[in-house]
Each structure stands twice: as structure tokens, then as C-alpha cells.
C-alpha positions in Angstrom: 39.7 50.7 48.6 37.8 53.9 49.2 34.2 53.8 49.5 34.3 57.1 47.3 35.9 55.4 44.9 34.0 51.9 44.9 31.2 53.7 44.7 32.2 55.6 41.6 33.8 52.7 39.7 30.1 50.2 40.6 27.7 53.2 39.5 29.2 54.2 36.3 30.1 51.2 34.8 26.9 49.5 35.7 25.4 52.6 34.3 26.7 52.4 31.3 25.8 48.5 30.9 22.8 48.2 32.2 20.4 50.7 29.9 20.5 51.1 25.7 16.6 52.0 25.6 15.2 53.8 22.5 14.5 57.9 22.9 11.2 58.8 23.7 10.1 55.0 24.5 9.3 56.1 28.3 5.3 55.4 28.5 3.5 57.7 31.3 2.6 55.4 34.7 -0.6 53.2 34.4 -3.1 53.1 37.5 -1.9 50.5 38.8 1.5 52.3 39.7 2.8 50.7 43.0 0.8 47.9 42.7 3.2 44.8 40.6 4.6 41.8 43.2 7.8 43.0 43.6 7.9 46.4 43.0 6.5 48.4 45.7 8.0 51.5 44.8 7.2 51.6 41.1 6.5 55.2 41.1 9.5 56.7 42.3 11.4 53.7 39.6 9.7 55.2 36.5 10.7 58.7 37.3 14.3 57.5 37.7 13.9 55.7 34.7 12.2 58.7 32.5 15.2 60.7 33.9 17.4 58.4 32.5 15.8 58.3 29.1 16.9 62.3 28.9 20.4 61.5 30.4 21.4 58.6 27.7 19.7 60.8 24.6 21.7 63.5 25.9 24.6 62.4 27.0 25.2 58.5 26.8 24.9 57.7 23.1 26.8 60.7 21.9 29.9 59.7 24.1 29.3 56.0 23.5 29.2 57.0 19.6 32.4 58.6 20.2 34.3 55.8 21.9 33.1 53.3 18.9 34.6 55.9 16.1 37.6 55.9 18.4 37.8 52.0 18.6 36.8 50.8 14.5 37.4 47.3 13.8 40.0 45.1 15.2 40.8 47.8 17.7 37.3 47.5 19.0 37.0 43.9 19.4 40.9 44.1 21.3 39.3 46.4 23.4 36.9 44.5 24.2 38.4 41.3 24.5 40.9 42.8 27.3 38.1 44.0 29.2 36.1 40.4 29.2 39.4 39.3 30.2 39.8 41.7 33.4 36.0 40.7 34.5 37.2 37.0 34.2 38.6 36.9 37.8 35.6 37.9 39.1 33.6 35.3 37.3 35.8 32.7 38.5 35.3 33.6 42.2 31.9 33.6 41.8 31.7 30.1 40.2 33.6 28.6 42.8 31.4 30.6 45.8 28.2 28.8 43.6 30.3 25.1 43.9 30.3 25.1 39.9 33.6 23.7 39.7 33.8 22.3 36.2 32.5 26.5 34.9 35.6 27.7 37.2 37.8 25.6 35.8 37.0 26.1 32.2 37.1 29.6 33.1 40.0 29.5 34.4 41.9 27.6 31.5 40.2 30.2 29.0 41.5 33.6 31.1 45.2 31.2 31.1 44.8 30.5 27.1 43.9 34.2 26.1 46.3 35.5 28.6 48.9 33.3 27.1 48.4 32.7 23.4 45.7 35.4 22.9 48.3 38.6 22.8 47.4 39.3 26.7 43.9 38.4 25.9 43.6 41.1 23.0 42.4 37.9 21.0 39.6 35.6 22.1 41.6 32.5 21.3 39.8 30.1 23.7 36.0 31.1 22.7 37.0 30.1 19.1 38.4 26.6 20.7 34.8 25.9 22.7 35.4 28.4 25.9 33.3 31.4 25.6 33.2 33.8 28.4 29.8 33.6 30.5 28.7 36.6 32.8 28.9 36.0 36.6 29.2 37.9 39.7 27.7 38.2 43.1 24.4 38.9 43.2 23.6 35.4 41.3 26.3 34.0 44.3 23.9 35.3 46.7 20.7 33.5 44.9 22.1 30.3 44.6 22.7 30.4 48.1 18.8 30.9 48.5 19.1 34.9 49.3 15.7 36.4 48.4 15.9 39.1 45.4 14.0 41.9 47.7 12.3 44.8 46.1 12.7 46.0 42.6 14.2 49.2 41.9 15.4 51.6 38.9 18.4 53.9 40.3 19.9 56.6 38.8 23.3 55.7 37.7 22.9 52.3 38.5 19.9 51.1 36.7 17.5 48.2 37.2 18.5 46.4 40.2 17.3 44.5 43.0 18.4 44.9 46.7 20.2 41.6 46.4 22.1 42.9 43.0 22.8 45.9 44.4 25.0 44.7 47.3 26.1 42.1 44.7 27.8 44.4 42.4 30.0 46.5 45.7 30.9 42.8 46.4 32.3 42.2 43.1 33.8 45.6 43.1 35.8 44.5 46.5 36.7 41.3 44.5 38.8 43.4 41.7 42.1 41.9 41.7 43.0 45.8 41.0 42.5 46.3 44.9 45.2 44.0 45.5 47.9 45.3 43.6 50.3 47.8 44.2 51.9 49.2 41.3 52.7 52.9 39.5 49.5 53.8 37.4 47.3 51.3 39.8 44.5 53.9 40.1 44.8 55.1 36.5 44.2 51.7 35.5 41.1 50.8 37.9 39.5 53.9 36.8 39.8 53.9 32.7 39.0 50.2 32.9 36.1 50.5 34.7 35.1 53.6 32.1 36.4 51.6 28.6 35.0 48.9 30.1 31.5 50.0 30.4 31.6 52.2 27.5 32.4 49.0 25.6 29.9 46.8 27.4 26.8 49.8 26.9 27.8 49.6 22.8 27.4 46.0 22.6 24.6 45.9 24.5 22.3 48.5 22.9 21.0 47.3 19.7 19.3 44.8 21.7 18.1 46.5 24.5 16.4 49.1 22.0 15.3 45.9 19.8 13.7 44.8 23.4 11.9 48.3 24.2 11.4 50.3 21.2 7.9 48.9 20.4 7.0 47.8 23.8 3.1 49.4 25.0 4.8 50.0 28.4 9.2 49.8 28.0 9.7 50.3 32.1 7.4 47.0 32.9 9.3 45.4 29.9 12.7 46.2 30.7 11.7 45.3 34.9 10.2 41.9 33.3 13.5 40.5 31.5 15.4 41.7 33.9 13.9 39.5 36.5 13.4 36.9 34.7 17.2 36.7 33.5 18.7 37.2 36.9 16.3 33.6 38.2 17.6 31.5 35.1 21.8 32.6 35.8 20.9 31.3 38.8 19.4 28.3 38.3 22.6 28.4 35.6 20.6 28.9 32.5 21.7 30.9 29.4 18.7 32.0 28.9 15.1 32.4 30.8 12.9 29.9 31.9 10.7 27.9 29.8 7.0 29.2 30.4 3.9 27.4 30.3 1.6 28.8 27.0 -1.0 30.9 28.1 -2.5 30.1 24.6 -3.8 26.8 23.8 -1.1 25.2 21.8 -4.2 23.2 19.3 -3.2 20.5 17.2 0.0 21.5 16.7 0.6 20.3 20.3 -0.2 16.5 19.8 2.2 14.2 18.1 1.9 13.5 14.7 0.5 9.6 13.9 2.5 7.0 12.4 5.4 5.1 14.0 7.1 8.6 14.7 4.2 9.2 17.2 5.9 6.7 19.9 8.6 9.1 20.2 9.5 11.4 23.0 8.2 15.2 21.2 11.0 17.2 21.0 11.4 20.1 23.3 11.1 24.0 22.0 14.8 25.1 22.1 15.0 28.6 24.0 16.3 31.7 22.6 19.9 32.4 23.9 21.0 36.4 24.3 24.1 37.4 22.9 27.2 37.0 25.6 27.0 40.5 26.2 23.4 41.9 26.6 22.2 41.6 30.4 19.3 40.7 29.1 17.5 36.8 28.4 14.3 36.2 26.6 12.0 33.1 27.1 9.8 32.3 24.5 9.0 29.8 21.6 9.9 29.6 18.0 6.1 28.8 17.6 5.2 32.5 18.9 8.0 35.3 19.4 4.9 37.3 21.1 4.7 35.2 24.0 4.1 37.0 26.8 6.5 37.4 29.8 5.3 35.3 33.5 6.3 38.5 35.2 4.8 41.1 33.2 1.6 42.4 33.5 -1.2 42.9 31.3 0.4 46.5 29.9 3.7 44.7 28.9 1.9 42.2 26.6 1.1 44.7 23.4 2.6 44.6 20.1 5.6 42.8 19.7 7.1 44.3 22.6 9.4 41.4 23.5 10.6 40.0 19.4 14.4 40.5 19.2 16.3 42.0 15.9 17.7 39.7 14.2 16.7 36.6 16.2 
């Protein structure tokens, strides 16, 4: 594959994923710019990321708006079923690189069932019969294998990243079972896939990436938060981000209540799950949807920066 055209294929489509924040969310840089573990560049990353603010008002959700008037209904959900389906391969891969065999093989017999009794996977057949599709791909491949994430960064046309992701997502490029296959309309394929695919991906995921930002004190150190925070719980092989210790004291509602019930194990605060498509996971407790984020600092803690829509 050419790198001119790996590169093209990675960028956009992870552009199009990664970002759905609200216009005119961007907050100015605090004074302690530079200084957050793990992002020693934080500078140059929120300029990137106010740059990209003006690109998706501009540009993004006016063609992403366009595609979903294109794609109403059962047209849209084909479409995106066929894309989850051409991502599958890659997923499988990467389970098996992790050693999660029984995830590979239920992903494999999901990819088979669609492919075969799903009208070439236009219809999710096997997430309605206990096999939904889960994200994976390299980057997490590279944690679990005890690969340190590096420095944060915010890149234009890529988004938020690490230097672990990033070499994780030209990886799974190279792993597109496109590259293999020589066929007439090979190259049209590779590119409008990777285009309808991210298009599609970018739709689903906006509502809760602006849900995530839109009253956040500070959405760069939010968004950089979550992000973090859901790439360490895929690899541990979470669905959703780690449990956190309450910075508040939990009072009475902590201690068992008495009576014969009091003997029994307390039951553990169930974490909130993202939707299968948003690149995004939330840790927090049905007790308090404001808890803050371990990661974050004290800027990303105001309001209810971190409550999703509809959850």
C-alpha cells in the first residue's frame, strides 16, 4: 500500500471519528498550560484543537448533515452495519494478538452470521442473537503487551491521540484485508469505505461527544481526560472506565444497612457503559454523575461537565 495513501485513508477517517465537540466550546489555555502528567505539549494541542473547532463548524457537520439526509432510516443503519462489518477483520486480529481467544472467536462467528444470514452484513443479525460488535485495534494490542502510552497529543486530522495510538492506527491500516486483494474497483472501494465509514462513525458518535463537552469549564482537559481514561479500561478489556475511588466521603449511605441483610456482601455500583460506537467511556457512580475524572485536573471538574444525555 502506498504510504500516500495509508496515510490519507488513517487521517481522515480517524478524523471524522474521533471529534463531535459543540461550536464555540474551546476554553482559552489556563496557567498551568504544559504543565498536566502526560501532556507535555499541551500548548501546541489546544491550538490544534481550537483549529479544529472552526474546521468541524465549518466544514464537518454540514457534510456529515448531508450524508445522514442521504442515508434516512433503514438505509442508514445498512450502511452502517456494512461498515462495522468491514472493521470486523481488524478486530479479530487484534483479539487474537491480545490472546483473547473466546472475543476472536465470538467475533468471528458474528462477521460469519451477518455475512451469511445478515444480507452481506446489511443486517446486524448476530448482535440481536447475543454478539454485538466491540471496538478493537492496535494501539490497545500494543498496551496489553505493556507498551507505555507516551505523550498526549491533539493532531490535526487525526485528533486526540497518543504516540502509542498513533502508530496503532497505521498498523491497523496495514491490516485491511483491502491491501490484500486484487480486484477491479479495489482502490475505489478502500477509499469510499474509509470515507462512508467515517462519515457514519462521526454521526453516531456526536451527540455524545457534544453531550460530554458542551458544558464542560475546560472541553480540551475533558475530552484529553476520557480519552485516556477509555483507552486503559479496553485494555484491561473493560467496556467502560475504571472504577475510581470517591474523592467525597460517601457518609452513611456507605455502610450497610442493619438487620439480617447487613451480613451480605454490599453490592457493587454498576459502571456506565458508552454506546458501541462513541470512542469515548465514562467512569462514575449512579450515586453522583458529577464525579470527577482521576486524570483531570482541577479546571475539568466544573459544572456537570462529564453527565451524559440520556444516560
Amino acid at each position: 500500500m502506498r504510504p500516500r495513501r495509508l496515510l490519507s485513508s488513517v487521517g481522515f477517517s480517524v478524523l471524522l471519528l474521533a471529534q463531535g465537540v459543540a461550536p464555540g466550546a474551546y476554553a482559552q489555555p489556563v496557567a498551568s498550560v504544559g504543565q498536566t502528567p502526560g501532556d507535555p505539549h499541551e500548548a501546541m494541542n489546544r491550538r490544534f484543537y481550537a483549529m479544529f473547532q472552526s474546521t468541524d463548524r465549518q466544514y464537518l457537520r454540514p457534510l456529515v448533515g448531508l450524508y445522514h439526509a442521504l442515508t434516512p432510516g433503514l438505509i442508514g443503519k445498512a450502511v452502517h452495519n456494512l461498515v462495522t462489518a468491514m472493521s470486523e477483520p481488524v478486530v479479530i486480529i487484534n483479539d487474537v494478538l491480545q490472546g483473547r481467544i473466546k472475543s476472536a472467536a465470538r467475533d468471528v462467528a458474528r462477521l460469519a452470521g451477518n455475512a451469511t444470514f445478515g444480507l452481506a452484513a446489511t443486517i446486524d443479525v448476530a448482535g440481536k442473537h447475543g454478539l454485538p460488535h466491540h471496538d478493537n485495534d492496535f494501539g490497545i494490542t500494543l498496551g496489553v503487551w505493556g507498551v507505555k502510552s507516551g505523550p498526549y497529543f491533539f493532531l490535526p486530522f487525526l485528533g486526540p491521540t497518543t504516540v502509542r495510538d498513533a502508530i496503532g492506527m497505521a498498523a491497523d491500516a496495514g491490516m485491511n484485508p483491502l491491501n490484500f486483494m486484487r480486484f477491479p474497483g479495489r482502490v475505489t472501494l478502500e477509499y469510499s469505505s474509509a470515507v462512508v465509514g467515517g462519515l457514519d462513525k462521526r454521526l453516531v458518535a456526536g451527540p455524545q461527544l457534544d453531550a460530554l463537552t458542551q458544558d464542560a469549564t475546560d472541553p480540551y482537559a475533558t475530552l484529553r481526560s476520557v480519552y485516556l481514561q477509555s483507552r486503559e479500561a479496553e485494555i484491561r478489556g473493560e467496556d467502560a472506565a475504571p472504577d475510581l475511588a470517591p474523592i467525597d466521603d460517601p457518609g452513611p449511605a456507605s455502610a450497610p444497612p442493619p438487620g439480617p441483610s447487613s451480613q451480605a456482601e454490599p453490592p457493587s455500583l454498576p459502571a456506565i457503559v458508552s454506546p458501541p460506537s462513541a470512542t469515548a467511556a465514562y467512569a462514575t457512580a449512579d450515586a453522583d454523575l458529577d464525579a470527577p475524572i482521576a486524570t483531570a485536573r482541577q479546571i475539568d471538574l466544573g459544572g456537570s461537565a462529564m453527565r451524559l444525555a440520556g444516560n
